[in-house]
N, C-alpha and C positions, 0 to 999 in steps of 0.2 A: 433671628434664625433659630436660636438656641429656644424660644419659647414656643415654636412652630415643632418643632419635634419633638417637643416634649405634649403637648396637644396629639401628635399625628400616634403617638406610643402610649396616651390613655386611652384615645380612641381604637386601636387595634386592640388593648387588653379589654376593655369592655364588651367589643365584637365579640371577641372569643370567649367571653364569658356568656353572651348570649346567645351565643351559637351551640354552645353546647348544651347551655339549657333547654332551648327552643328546637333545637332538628330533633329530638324525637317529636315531638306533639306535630312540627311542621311536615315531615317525614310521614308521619302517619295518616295526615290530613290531605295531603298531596295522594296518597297510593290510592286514600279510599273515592276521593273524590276523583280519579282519573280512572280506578276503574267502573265505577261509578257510569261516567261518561261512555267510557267504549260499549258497555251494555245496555245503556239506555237512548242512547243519540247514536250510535253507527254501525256500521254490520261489523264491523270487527271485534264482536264481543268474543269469539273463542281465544284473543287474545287476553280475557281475562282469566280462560281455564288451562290454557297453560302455566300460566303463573303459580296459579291453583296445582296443578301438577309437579311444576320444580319445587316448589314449596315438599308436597311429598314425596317426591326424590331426594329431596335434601333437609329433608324434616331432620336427621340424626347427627350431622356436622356440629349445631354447636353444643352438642356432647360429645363431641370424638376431637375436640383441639382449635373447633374452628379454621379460619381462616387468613392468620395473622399476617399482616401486610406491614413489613420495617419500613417503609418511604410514609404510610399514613401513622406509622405510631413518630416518624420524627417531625413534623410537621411544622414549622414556625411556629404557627397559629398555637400550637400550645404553647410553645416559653413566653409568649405572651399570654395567657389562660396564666403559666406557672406565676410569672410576675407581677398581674392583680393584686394578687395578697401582701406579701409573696408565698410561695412554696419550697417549700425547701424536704430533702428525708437524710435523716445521718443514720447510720451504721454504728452500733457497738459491738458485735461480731461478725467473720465471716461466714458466710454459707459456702460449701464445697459442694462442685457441679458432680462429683460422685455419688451425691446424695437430693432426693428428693425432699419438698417441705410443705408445710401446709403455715401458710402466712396469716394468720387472724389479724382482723384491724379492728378498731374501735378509735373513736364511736362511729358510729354512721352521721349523727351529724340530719342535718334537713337534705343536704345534697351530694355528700360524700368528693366534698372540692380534691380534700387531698387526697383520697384513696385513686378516685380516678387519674387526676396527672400523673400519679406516681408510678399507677400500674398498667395504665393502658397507653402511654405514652410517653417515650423518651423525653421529656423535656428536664424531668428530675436526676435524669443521667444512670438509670435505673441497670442499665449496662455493664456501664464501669462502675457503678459502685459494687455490682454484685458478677463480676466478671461468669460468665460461663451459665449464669440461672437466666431459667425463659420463666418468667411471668406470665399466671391464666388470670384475668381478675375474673369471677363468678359473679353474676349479676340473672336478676328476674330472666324467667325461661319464656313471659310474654315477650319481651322484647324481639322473641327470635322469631315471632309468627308475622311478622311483619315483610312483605319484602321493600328491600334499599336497606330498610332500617337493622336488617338483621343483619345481612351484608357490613353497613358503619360500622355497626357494636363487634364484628368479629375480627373487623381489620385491625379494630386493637389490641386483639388477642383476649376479647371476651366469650367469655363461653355459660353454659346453661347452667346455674344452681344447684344443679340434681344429683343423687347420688351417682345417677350411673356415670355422670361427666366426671365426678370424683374419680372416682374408680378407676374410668380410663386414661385419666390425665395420670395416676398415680402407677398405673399397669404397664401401662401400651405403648408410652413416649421413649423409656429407659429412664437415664437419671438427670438430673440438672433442671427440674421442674420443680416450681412453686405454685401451688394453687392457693390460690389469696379470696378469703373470705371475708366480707361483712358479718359478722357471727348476731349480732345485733338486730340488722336487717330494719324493713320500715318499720317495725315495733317500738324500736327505738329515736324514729323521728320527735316522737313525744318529750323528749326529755336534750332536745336540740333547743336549747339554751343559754346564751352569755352565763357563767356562773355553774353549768350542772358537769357534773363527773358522774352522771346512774349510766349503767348499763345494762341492758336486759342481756344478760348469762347465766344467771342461777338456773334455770332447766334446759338452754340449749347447750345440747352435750352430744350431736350427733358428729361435728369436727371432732372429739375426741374419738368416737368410735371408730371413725374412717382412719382415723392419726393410725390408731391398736392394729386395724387389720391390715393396713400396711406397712408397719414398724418405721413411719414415717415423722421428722420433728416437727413440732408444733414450738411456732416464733410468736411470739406475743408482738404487736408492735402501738402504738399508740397514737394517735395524732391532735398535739397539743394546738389549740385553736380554732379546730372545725367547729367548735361549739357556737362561739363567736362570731359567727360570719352570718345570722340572722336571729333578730329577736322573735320571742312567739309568746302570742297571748294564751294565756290558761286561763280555761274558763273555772266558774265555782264545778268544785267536784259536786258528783251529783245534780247537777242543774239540768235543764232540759237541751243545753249545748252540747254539754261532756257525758249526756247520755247517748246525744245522737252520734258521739264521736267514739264509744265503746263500744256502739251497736255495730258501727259502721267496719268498726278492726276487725270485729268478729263474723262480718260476713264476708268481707273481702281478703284480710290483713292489710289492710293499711291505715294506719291513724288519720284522720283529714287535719292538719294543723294550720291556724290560721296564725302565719308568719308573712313577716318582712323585712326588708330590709334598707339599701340606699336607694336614694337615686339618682339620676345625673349630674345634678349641682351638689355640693356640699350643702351638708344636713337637710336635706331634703329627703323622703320618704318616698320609699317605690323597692321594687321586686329585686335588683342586683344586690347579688351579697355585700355587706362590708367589708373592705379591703385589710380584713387582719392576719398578719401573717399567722401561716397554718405550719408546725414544726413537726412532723411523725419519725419518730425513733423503733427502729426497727431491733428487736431486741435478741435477749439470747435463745438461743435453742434449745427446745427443753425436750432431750432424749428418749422418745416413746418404743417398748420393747414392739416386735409382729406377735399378736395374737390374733388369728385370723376370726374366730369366735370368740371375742371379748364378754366376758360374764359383765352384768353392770355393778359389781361391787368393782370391778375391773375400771370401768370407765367411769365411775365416781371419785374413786383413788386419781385418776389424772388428772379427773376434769378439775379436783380440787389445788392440785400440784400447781396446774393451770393458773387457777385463778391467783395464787400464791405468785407466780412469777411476773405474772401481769401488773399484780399491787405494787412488787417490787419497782419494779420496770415505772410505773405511774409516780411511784415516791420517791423515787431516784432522781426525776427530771423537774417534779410541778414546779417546785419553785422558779427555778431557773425558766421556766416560761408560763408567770404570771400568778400562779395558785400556789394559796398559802400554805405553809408548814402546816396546819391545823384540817385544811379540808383533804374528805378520805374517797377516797375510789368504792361507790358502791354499786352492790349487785342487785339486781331484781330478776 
């Protein structure tokens, strides 16, 4: 009995590990292929221009807060998503809901395992860890041209990328908001490796700007693991692979990395990440004054403060989860 639910409990954590992988690609494949159908096989194609329509009705929501829905951010299916690995986030300060924050995460990682549980869904207990803060996690603004799929991604209290979503989530809500960034973004897919601590930060410094003009803190937070949870082949620099793959950033931004990882049997190869636990330490608050028109000597000085507290924050934990005394947190 006791080996029958422990079977029926890896089977749910893999579910929900493919299910979150797969409903965008599925989601998207479904919308296009069904309106597809209505306009090409039946007379009910003006059901496709309405959709077309709410879409522009509602083109602006997931820049003004979305649509957060608490029964789909608590959902089962994620504490099993969380317990795959596992997942886990600790706290070494509090955040106070009279104040607003801008959450950085790193790394991104191939799939961003733990930033997602963490913040688009109570399974991490994101709540009571951080009593009174609403969580945006900021994710691609194609996501949101989709319909169903934009709908999913907002119920978790995802919202659009863009400065203006900044703006308003930091403006318009009042206080007790975090807008939680990938600062790193698919740039930094590349360097989504067992062993790598790079981070692509040295010129993104637009979170620091948005921090200045609204005298809002910037939390460095970390997550020790995500590296881990698929290897990726590097090709020779230079080669006619890793050229098509520089070509390819620069026309779209996104690296194409050709990773993998388990599969259903032990040591077997295939697409689900490996089950290592992922640890994000969410760190101190680093104080930013309101300058509404930051000079960039302005936002050099913090972005550097920045990366100062981050290092901190990185050499305070590695050991303690896995990385030696000797490897350093670097920037590119």
């Amino acid at each position: 009995m006791g080996s029958i639910s422990k079977d029926l409990k890896t089977a749910l954590e893999v579910f929900a590990i493919f299910q979150w992988a797969l409903s965008a690609f599925l989601i998207v494949l479904f919308v296009a292929l069904f309106h597809l159908y209505l306009v090409v096989f039946t007379p009910y194609w003006p059901l496709a221009g309405l959709t077309i329509i709410w879409l522009i009705f509602d083109w602006k929501t997931p820049q003004q807060g979305g649509r957060r829905s608490d029964w789909v951010r608590g959902w089962c299916l994620w504490k099993h998503f969380r317990d795959y690995f596992p997942l886990k986030m600790v706290k070494t300060h509090d955040l106070s809901p009279r104040h607003n924050y801008i959450i950085a995460v790193h790394p991104h990682g191939l799939m961003s395992h733990g930033t997602f549980c963490h913040f688009a869904t109570e399974a991490s207990g994101f709540s009571r860890i951080f009593p009174g803060i609403t969580p945006y996690l900021l994710t691609l603004g194609a996501f949101f041209w989709v319909p169903v799929l934009r709908e999913y991604m907002m119920c978790g209290g995802a919202c659009s990328v863009s400065r203006a979503s900044m703006e308003y989530l930091l403006s318009n809500r009042g206080t007790g908001n975090a807008v939680v960034v990938v600062v790193g973004g698919l740039a930094e897919c590349r360097y989504g490796k067992p062993g790598f601590s790079k981070l692509v930060l040295k010129k993104r410094k637009g979170f620091v700007h948005m921090a200045l003009r609204h005298g809002v803190a910037l939390v460095p937070s970390y997550s020790f693991g995500e590296n881990e949870t698929y290897n990726q082949h590097i090709f020779t620099p230079g080669g006619w692979v890793n050229r098509f793959q520089e070509w390819f950033q620069r026309l779209v931004h996104i690296y194409p990395c050709a990773f993998y990882g388990r599969g259903f049997t032990e040591n077997s190869w295939g697409l689900l990440p490996y089950n290592r636990p992922i640890t994000t330490i969410v760190g101190k608050p680093l104080l930013i004054p309101k300058i509404e028109n930051p000079s960039q000597e302005m936002v050099d000085k913090y972005h550097a403060l920045y990366l100062t507290a981050l290092r901190k924050l990185f050499d305070e934990h590695k050991v303690q989860y896995g990385i030696s005394e000797s490897q350093e947190l670097e920037f590119v």
